[in-house]
FIKOLZA-1660 file (N, C-alpha, C; in steps of 0.1 Angstrom, whole numbers, plus 5000, padded with zeros to 4 digits):
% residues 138
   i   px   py   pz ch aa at
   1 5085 8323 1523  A  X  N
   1 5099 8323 1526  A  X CA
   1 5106 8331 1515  A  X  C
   2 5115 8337 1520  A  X  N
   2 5126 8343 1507  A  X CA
   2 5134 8336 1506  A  X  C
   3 5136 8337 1490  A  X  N
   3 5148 8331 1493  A  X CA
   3 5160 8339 1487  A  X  C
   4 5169 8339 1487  A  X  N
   4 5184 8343 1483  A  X CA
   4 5186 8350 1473  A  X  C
   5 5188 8362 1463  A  X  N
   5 5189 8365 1451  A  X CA
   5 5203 8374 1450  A  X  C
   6 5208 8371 1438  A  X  N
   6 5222 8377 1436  A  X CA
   6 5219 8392 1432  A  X  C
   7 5227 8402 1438  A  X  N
   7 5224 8416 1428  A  X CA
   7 5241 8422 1433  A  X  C
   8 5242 8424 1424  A  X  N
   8 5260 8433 1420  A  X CA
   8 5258 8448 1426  A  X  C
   9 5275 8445 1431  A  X  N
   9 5277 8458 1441  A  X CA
   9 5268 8470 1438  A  X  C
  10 5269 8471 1424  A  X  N
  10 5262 8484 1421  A  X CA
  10 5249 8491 1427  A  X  C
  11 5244 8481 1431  A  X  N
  11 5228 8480 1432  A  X CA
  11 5229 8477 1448  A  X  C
  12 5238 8478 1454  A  X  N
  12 5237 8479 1468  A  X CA
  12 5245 8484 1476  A  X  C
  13 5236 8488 1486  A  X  N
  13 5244 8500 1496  A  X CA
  13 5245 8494 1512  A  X  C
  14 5250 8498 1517  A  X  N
  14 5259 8494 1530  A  X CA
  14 5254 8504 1539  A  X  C
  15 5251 8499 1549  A  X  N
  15 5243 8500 1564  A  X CA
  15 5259 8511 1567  A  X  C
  16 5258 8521 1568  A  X  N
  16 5271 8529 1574  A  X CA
  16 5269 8532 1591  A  X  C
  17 5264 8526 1596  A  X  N
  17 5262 8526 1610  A  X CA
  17 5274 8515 1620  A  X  C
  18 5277 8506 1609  A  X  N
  18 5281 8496 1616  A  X CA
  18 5298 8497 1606  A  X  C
  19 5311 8497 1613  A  X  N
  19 5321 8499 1606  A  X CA
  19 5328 8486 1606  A  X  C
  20 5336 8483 1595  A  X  N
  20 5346 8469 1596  A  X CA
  20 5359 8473 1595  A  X  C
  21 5371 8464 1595  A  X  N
  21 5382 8467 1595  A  X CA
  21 5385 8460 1583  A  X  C
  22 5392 8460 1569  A  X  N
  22 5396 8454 1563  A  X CA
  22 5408 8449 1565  A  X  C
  23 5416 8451 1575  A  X  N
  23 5429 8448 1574  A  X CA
  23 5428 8436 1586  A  X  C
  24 5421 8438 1595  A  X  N
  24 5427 8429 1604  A  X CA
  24 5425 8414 1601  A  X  C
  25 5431 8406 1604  A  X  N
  25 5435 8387 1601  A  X CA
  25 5429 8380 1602  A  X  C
  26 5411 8381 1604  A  X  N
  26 5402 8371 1603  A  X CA
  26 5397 8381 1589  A  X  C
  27 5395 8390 1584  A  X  N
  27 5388 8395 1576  A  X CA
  27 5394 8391 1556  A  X  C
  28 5409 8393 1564  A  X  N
  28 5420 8387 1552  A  X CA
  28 5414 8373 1551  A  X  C
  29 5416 8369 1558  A  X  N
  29 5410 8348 1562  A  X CA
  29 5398 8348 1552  A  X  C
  30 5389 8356 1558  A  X  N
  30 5372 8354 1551  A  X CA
  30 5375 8358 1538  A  X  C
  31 5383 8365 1533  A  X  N
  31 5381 8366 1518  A  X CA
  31 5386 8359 1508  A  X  C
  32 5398 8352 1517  A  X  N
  32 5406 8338 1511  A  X CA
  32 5395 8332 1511  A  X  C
  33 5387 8329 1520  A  X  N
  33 5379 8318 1521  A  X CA
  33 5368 8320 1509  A  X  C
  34 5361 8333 1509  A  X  N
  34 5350 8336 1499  A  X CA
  34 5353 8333 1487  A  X  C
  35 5367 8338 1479  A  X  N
  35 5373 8335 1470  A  X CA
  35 5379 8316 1468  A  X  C
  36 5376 8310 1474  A  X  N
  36 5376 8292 1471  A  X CA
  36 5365 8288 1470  A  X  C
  37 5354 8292 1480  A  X  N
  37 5341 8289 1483  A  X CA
  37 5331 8299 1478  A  X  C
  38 5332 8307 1476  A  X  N
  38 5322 8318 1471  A  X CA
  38 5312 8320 1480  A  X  C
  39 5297 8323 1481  A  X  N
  39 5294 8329 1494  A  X CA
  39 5284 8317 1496  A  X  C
  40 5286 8309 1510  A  X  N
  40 5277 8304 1515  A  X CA
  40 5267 8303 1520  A  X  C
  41 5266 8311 1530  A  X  N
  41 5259 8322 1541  A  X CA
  41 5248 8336 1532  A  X  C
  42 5233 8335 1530  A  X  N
  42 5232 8349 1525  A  X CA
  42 5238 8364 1532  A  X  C
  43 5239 8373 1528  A  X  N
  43 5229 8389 1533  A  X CA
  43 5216 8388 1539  A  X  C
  44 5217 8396 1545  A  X  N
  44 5204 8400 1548  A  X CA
  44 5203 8415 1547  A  X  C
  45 5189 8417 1536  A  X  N
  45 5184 8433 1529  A  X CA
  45 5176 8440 1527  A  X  C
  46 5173 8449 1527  A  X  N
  46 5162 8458 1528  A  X CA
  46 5160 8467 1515  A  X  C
  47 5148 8469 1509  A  X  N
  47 5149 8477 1495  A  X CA
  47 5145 8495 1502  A  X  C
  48 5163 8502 1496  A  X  N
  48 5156 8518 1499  A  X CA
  48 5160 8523 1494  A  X  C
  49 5157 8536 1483  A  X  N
  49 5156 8547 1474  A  X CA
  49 5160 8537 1465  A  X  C
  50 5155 8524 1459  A  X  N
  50 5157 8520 1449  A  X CA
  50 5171 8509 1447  A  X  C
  51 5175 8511 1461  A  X  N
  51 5187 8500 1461  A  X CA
  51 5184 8490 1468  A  X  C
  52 5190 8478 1470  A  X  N
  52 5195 8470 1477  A  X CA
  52 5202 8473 1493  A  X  C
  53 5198 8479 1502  A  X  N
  53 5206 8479 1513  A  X CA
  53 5212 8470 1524  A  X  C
  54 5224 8468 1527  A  X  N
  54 5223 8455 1539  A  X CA
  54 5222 8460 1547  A  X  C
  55 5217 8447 1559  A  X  N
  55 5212 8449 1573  A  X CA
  55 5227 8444 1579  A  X  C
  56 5225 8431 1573  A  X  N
  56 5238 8423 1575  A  X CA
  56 5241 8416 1568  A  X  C
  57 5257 8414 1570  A  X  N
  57 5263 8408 1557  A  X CA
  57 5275 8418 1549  A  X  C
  58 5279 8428 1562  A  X  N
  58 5289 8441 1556  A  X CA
  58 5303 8430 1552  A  X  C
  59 5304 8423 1563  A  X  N
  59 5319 8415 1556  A  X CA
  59 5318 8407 1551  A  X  C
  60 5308 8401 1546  A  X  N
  60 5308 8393 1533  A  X CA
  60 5308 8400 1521  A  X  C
  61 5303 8410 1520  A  X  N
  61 5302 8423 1506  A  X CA
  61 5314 8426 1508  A  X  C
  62 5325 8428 1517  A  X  N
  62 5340 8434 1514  A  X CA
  62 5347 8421 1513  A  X  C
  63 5342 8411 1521  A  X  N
  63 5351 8400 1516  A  X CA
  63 5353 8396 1501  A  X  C
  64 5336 8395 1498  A  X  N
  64 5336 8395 1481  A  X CA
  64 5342 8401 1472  A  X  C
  65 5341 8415 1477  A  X  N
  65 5345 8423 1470  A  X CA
  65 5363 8422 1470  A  X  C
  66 5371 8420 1477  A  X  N
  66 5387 8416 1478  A  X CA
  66 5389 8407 1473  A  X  C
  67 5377 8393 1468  A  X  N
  67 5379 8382 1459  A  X CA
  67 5377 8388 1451  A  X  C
  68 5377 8397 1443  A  X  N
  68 5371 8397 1434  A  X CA
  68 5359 8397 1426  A  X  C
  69 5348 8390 1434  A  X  N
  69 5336 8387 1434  A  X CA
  69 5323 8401 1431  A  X  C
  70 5317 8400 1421  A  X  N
  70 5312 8413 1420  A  X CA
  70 5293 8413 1425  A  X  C
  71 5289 8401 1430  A  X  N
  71 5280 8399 1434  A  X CA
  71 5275 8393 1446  A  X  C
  72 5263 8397 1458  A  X  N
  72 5264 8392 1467  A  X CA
  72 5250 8389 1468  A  X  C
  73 5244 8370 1475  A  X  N
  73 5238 8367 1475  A  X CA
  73 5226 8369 1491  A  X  C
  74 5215 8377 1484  A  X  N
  74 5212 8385 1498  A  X CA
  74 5194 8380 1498  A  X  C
  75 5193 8379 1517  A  X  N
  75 5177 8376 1517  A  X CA
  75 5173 8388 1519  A  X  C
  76 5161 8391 1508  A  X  N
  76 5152 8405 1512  A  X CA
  76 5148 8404 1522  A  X  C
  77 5144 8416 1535  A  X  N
  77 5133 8414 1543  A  X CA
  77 5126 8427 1540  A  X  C
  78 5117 8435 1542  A  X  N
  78 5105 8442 1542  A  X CA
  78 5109 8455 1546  A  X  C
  79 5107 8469 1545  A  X  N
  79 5105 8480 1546  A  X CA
  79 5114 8482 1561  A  X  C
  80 5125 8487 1569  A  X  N
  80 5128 8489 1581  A  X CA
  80 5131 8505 1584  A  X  C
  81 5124 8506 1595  A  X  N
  81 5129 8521 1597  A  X CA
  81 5149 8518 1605  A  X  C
  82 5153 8533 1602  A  X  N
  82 5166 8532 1608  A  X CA
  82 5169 8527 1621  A  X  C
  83 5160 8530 1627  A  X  N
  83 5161 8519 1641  A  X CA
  83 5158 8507 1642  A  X  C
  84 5151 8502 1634  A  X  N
  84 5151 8487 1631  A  X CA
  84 5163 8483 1617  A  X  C
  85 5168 8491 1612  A  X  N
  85 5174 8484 1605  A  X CA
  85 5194 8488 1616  A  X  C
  86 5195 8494 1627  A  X  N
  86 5206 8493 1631  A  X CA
  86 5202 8477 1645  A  X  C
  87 5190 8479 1649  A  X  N
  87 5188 8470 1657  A  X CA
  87 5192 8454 1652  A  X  C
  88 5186 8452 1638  A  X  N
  88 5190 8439 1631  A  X CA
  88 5209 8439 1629  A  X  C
  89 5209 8447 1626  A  X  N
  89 5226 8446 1620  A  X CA
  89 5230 8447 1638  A  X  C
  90 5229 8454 1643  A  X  N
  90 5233 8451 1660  A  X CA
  90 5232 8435 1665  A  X  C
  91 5221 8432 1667  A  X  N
  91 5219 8419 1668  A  X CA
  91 5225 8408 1661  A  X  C
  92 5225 8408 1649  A  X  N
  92 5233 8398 1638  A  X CA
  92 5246 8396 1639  A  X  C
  93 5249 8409 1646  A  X  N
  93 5264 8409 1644  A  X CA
  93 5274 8409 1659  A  X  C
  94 5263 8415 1674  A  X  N
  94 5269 8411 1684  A  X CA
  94 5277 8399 1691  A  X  C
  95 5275 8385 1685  A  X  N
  95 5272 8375 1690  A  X CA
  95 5291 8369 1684  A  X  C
  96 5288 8374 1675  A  X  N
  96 5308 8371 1666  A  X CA
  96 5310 8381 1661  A  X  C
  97 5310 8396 1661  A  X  N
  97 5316 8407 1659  A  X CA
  97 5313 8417 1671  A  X  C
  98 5314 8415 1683  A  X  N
  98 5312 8426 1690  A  X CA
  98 5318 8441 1687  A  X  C
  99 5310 8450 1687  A  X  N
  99 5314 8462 1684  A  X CA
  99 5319 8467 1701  A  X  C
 100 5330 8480 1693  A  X  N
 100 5336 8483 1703  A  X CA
 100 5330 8494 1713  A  X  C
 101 5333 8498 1724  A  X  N
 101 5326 8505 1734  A  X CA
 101 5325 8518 1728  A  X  C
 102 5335 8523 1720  A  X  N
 102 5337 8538 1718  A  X CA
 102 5328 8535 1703  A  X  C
 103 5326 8525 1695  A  X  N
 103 5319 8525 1685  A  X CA
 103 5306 8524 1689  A  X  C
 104 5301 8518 1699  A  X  N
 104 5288 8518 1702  A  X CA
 104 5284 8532 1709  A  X  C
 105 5293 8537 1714  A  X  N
 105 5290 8552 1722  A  X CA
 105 5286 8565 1713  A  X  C
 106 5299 8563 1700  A  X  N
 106 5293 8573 1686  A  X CA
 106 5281 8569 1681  A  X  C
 107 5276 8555 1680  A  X  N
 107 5266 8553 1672  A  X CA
 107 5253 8556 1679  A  X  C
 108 5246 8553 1694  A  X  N
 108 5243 8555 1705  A  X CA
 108 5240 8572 1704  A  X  C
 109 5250 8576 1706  A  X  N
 109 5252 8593 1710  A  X CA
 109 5245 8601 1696  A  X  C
 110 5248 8594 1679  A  X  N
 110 5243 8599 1668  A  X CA
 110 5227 8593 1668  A  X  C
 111 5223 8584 1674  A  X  N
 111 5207 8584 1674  A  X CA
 111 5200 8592 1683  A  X  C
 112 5202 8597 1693  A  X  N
 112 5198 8602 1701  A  X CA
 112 5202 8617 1697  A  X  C
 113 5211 8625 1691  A  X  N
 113 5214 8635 1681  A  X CA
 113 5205 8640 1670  A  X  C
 114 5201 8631 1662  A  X  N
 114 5190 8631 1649  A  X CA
 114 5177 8627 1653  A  X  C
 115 5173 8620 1665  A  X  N
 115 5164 8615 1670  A  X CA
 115 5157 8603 1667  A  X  C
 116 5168 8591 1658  A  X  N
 116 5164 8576 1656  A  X CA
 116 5159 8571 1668  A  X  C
 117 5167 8573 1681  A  X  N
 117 5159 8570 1694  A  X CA
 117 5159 8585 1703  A  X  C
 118 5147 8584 1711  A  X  N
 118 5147 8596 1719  A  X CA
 118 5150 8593 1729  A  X  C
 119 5155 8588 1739  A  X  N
 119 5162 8586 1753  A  X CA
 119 5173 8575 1752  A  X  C
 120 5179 8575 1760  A  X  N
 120 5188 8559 1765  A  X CA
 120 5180 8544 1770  A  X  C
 121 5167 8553 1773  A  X  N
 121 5159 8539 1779  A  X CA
 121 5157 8534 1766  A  X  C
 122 5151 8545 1757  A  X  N
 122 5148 8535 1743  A  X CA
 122 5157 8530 1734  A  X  C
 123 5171 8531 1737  A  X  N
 123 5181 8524 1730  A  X CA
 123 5182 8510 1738  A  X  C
 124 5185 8510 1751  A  X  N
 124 5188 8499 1759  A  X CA
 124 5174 8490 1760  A  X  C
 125 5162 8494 1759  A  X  N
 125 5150 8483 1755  A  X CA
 125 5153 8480 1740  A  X  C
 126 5154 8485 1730  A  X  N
 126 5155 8478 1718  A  X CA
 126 5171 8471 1716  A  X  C
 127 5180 8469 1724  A  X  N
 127 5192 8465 1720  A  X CA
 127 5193 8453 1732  A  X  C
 128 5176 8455 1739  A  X  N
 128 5183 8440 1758  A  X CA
 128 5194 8444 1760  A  X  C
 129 5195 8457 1763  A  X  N
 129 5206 8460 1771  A  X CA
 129 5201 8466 1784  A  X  C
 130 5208 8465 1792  A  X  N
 130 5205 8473 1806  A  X CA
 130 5210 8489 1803  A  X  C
 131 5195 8496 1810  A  X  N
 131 5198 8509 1807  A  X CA
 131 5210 8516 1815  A  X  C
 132 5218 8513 1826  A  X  N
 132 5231 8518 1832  A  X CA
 132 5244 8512 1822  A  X  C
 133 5244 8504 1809  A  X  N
 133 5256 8501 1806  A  X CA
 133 5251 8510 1794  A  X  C
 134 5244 8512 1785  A  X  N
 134 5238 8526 1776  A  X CA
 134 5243 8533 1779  A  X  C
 135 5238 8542 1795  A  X  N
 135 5241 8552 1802  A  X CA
 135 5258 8556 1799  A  X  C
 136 5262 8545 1804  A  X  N
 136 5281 8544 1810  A  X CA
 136 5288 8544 1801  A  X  C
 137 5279 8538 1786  A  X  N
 137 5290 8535 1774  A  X CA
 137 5289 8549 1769  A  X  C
 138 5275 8559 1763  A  X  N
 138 5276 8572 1761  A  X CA
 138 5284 8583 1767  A  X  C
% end
């Protein structure tokens, strides 16, 4: 089992695939909140070029970070390629942060661009999505 270890912003980098809003009124909330409570909930992270990277856990690192807070408590997990590390951060975060149609369409459209996935079928099998809503959202 892993467990939990603190490492300061410095030492960690942010999944840029997946975007947050700082401004809008649950995000303000969560950092009120971080800053009484400090972080309850880990990260979840991956070790690459020597850093700390999240999978997930982007608004808790900004939340922290607007407390104040210069450290965030994160569970390592193991070596991910870019496609597994957007599929985790997809998944972790669909359920209470739906991303938006036009953000999933950029992100979608830039793997298939660089070649993280090579078709729509293989975005819509790794994300259980049906391949006509892939299709429709690109």
């Amino acid at each position: 089992m892993n467990f939990p270890q603190a490492a300061e912003f410095s030492c960690c980098s942010a999944n840029t695939l997946l975007k947050t809003n700082r401004h809008a009124p649950p995000f303000v909330m969560f950092a009120k909140q971080m800053k009484a409570d400090v972080q309850i909930v880990p990260a979840t992270g991956t070790r690459r070029d020597g850093k700390m990277h999240l999978i997930a856990g982007h608004y808790r690192w900004k939340a922290l970070t607007a407390a104040g807070i210069d450290t965030i408590k994160i569970i390592m997990r193991g070596p991910v390629t870019d496609k597994e590390l957007y599929e985790l951060s997809y998944k972790e975060n669909v359920d209470r942060h739906p991303q938006s149609v036009i953000g999933n369409a950029f992100s979608w459209k830039s793997f298939l661009d660089i070649g993280v996935c090579r078709s729509e079928t293989e975005i819509s099998t790794s994300l259980g999505l049906p391949q006509p809503t892939v299709n429709k959202t690109i």
